[in-house]
C-alpha positions as CSV (number, residue, x, y, z in Angstrom):
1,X,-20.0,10.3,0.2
2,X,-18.4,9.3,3.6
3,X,-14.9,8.9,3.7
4,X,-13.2,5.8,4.9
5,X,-11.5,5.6,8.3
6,X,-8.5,7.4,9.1
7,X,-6.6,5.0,11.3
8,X,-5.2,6.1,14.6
9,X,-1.9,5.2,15.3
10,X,-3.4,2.8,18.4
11,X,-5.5,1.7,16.3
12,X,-3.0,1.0,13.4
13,X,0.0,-1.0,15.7
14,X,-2.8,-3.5,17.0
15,X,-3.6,-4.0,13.4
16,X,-0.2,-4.9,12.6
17,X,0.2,-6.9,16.0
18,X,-3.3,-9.2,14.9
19,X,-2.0,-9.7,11.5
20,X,1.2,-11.3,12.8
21,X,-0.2,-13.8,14.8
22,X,-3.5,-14.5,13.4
23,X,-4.3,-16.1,10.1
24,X,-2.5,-17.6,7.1
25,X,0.5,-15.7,4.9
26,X,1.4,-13.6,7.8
27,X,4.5,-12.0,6.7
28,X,2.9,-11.2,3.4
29,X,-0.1,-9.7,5.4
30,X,2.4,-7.5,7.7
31,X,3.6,-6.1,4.5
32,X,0.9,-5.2,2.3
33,X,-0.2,-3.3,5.6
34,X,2.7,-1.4,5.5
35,X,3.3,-0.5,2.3
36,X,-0.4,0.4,2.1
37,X,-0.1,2.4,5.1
38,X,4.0,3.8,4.3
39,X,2.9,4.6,0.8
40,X,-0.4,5.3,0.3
41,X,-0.3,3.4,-2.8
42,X,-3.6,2.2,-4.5
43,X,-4.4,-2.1,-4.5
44,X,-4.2,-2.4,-7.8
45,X,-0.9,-0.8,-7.6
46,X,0.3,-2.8,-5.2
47,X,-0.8,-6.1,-7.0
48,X,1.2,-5.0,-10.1
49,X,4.4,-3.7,-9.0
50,X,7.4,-6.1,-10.3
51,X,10.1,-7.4,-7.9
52,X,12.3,-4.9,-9.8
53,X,10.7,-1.9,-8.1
54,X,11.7,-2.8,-5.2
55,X,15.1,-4.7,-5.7
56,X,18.4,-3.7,-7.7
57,X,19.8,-6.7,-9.3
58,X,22.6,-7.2,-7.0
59,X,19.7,-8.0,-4.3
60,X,20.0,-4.6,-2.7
61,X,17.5,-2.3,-1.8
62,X,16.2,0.6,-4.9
63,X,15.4,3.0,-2.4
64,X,14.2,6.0,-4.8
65,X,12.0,3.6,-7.4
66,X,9.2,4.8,-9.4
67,X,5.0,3.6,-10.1
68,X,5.8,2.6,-13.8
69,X,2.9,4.2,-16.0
70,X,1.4,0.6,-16.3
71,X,0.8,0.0,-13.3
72,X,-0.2,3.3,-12.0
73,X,-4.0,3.5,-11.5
74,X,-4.4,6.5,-13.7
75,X,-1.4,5.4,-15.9
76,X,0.6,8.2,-15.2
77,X,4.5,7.3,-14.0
78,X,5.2,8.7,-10.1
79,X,7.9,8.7,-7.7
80,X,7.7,5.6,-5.3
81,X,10.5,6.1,-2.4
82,X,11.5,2.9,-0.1
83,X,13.1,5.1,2.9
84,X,10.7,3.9,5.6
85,X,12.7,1.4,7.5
86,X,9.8,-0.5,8.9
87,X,8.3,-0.9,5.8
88,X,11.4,-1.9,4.2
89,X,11.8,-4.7,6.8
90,X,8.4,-6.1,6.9
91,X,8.7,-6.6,3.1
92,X,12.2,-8.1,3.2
93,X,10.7,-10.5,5.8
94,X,8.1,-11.5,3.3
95,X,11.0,-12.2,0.5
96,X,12.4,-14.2,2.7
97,X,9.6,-16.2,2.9
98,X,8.8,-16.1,-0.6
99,X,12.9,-17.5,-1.3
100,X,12.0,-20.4,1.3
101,X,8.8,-21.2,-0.1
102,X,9.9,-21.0,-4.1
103,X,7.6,-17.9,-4.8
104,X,8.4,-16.7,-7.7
105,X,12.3,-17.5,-7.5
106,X,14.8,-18.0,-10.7
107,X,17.7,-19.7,-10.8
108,X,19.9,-16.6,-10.8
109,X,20.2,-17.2,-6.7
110,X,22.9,-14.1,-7.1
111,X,20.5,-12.1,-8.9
112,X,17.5,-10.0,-6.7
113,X,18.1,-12.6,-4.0
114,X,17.2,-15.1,-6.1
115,X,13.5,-13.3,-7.4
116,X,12.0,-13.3,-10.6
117,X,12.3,-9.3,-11.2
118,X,9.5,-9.5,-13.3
119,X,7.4,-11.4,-10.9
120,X,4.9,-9.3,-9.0
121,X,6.1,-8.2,-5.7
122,X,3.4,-9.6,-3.4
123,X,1.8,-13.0,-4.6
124,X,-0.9,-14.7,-3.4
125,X,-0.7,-17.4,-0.2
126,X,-0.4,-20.4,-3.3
127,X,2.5,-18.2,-4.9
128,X,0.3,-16.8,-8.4
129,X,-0.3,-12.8,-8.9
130,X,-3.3,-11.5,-8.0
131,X,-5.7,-11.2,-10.8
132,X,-7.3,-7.9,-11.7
133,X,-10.8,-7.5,-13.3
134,X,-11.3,-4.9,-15.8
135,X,-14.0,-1.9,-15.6
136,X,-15.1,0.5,-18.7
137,X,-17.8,3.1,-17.6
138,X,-20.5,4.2,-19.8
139,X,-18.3,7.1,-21.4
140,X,-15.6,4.4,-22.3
141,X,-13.0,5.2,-18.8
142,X,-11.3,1.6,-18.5
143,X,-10.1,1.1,-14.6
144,X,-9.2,-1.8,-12.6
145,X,-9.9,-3.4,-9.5
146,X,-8.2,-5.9,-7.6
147,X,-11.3,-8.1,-5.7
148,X,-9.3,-10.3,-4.0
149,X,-7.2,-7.9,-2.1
150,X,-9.8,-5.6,-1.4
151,X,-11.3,-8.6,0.7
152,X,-8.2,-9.3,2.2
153,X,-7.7,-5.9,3.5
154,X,-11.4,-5.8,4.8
155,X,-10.7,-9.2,6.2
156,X,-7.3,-8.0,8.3
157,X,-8.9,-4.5,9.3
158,X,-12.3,-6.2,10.7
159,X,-10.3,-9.3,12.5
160,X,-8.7,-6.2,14.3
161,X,-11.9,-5.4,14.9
162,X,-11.3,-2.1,12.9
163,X,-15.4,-2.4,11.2
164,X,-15.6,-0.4,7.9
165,X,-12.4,0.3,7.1
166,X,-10.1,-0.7,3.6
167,X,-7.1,-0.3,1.8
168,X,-8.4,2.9,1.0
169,X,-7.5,3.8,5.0
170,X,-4.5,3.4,4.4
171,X,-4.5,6.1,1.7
172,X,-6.0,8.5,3.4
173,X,-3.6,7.7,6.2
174,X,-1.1,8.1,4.7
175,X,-2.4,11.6,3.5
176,X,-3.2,13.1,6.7
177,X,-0.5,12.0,8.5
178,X,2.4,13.7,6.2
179,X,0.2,16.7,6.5
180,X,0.1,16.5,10.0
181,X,3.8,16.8,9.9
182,X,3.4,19.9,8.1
183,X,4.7,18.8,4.0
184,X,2.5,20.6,1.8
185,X,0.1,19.7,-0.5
186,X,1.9,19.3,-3.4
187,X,4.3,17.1,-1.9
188,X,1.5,14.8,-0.8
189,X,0.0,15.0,-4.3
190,X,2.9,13.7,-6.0
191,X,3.6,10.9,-3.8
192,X,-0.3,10.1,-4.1
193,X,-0.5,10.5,-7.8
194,X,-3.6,12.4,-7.8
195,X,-3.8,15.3,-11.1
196,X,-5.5,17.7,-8.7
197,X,-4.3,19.2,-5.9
198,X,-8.5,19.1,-4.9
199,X,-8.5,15.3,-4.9
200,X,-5.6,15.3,-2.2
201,X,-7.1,18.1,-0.1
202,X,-10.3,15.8,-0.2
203,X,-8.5,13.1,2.1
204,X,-7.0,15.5,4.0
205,X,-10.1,17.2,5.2
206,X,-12.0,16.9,8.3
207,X,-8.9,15.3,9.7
208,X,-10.0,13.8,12.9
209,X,-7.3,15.5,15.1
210,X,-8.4,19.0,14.0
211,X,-11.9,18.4,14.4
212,X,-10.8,17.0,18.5
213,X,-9.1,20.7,18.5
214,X,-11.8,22.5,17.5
215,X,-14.3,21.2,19.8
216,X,-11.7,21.2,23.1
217,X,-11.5,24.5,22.6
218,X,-15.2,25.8,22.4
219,X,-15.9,27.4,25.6
């Protein structure tokens, strides 16, 4: 099975850039790309994760937070880390749109800037949590999926003109790029979730700007 595009980092600002100006729920767009592409988290993660992930309740910033086992895709608890400061920012952006659009908001103003902490981080553009549909495979696996944002993150990546590409990219970004600047495996496996160490050397591989290397330097 071919693996889904790794994103260059060219590639990956003009994606940002054409989801800023172009279409609706731009700051919520900006976001998801970044937290997609800073975390490597899966969608259905991302469609689940509470408010109080991200937020202390004196509004400030929890940067060393966790993927609670109920929302992580293979229901195992993991270490989720909010120390990328562009991330951080393109989210707050979005929370302040959320606030001025009454999102999800409580009326605790003084409390995690005024956000229901059990309210899902990201919402969709009429304010309601994204709705996951439930999967059980012949043996009796149960999984989830998230439809709606996988066609959103199709949607940004093709209007970018980036053909083929998902959330998924953003994984594997994510992946190979720590790689590239030299953490191990195991660190990338934690952060990733994955119970193998195989499954995380599967994203890595055939990493583009090795393959480039290999080539240049032929004859």
């Amino acid at each position: 099975m071919a693996k889904t595009p790794f994103i260059e980092d060219v590639r990956l600002k003009y994606l940002l850039k054409v989801s800023a100006i172009a279409g609706e729920s731009r700051e919520r767009n900006v976001a998801l790309l970044m937290v997609i592409y800073g975390t490597g988290m899966m969608l259905t993660e991302v469609a689940r994760l509470p408010v109080s992930a991200y937020l202390k309740g004196d509004g400030l910033l929890l940067e060393k937070s966790g993927i609670a086992a109920a929302v992580a895709y293979n229901g195992k608890e993991r270490p989720l880390w909010w120390s990328n400061a562009k991330v951080v920012n393109a989210i707050d952006n979005y929370l302040v749109y959320r606030v001025a659009s009454g999102q999800g908001i409580t009326i605790r103003k003084a409390a995690y800037r005024g956000l229901d902490p059990e309210s899902p981080l990201f919402l969709t553009g009429d304010g309601r949590s994204y709705r996951l549909m439930k999967r059980t495979t012949t043996t009796g696996a149960v999984s989830y999926l998230c439809d709606s944002l996988s066609q959103l993150f199709r949607k940004l990546h093709s209007q970018a003109g980036i053909e083929g590409a998902s959330a998924m990219s953003g994984r594997r970004t994510f992946a190979v790029r720590l790689h590239r600047l030299g953490f191990d495996l195991r660190h990338i496996n934690e952060l990733l979730g994955h119970e193998t160490l195989k499954a995380t050397k599967r994203l890595i591989d055939a990493d583009p700007v090795r393959l480039r290397a290999i080539v240049a330097g032929v004859i």
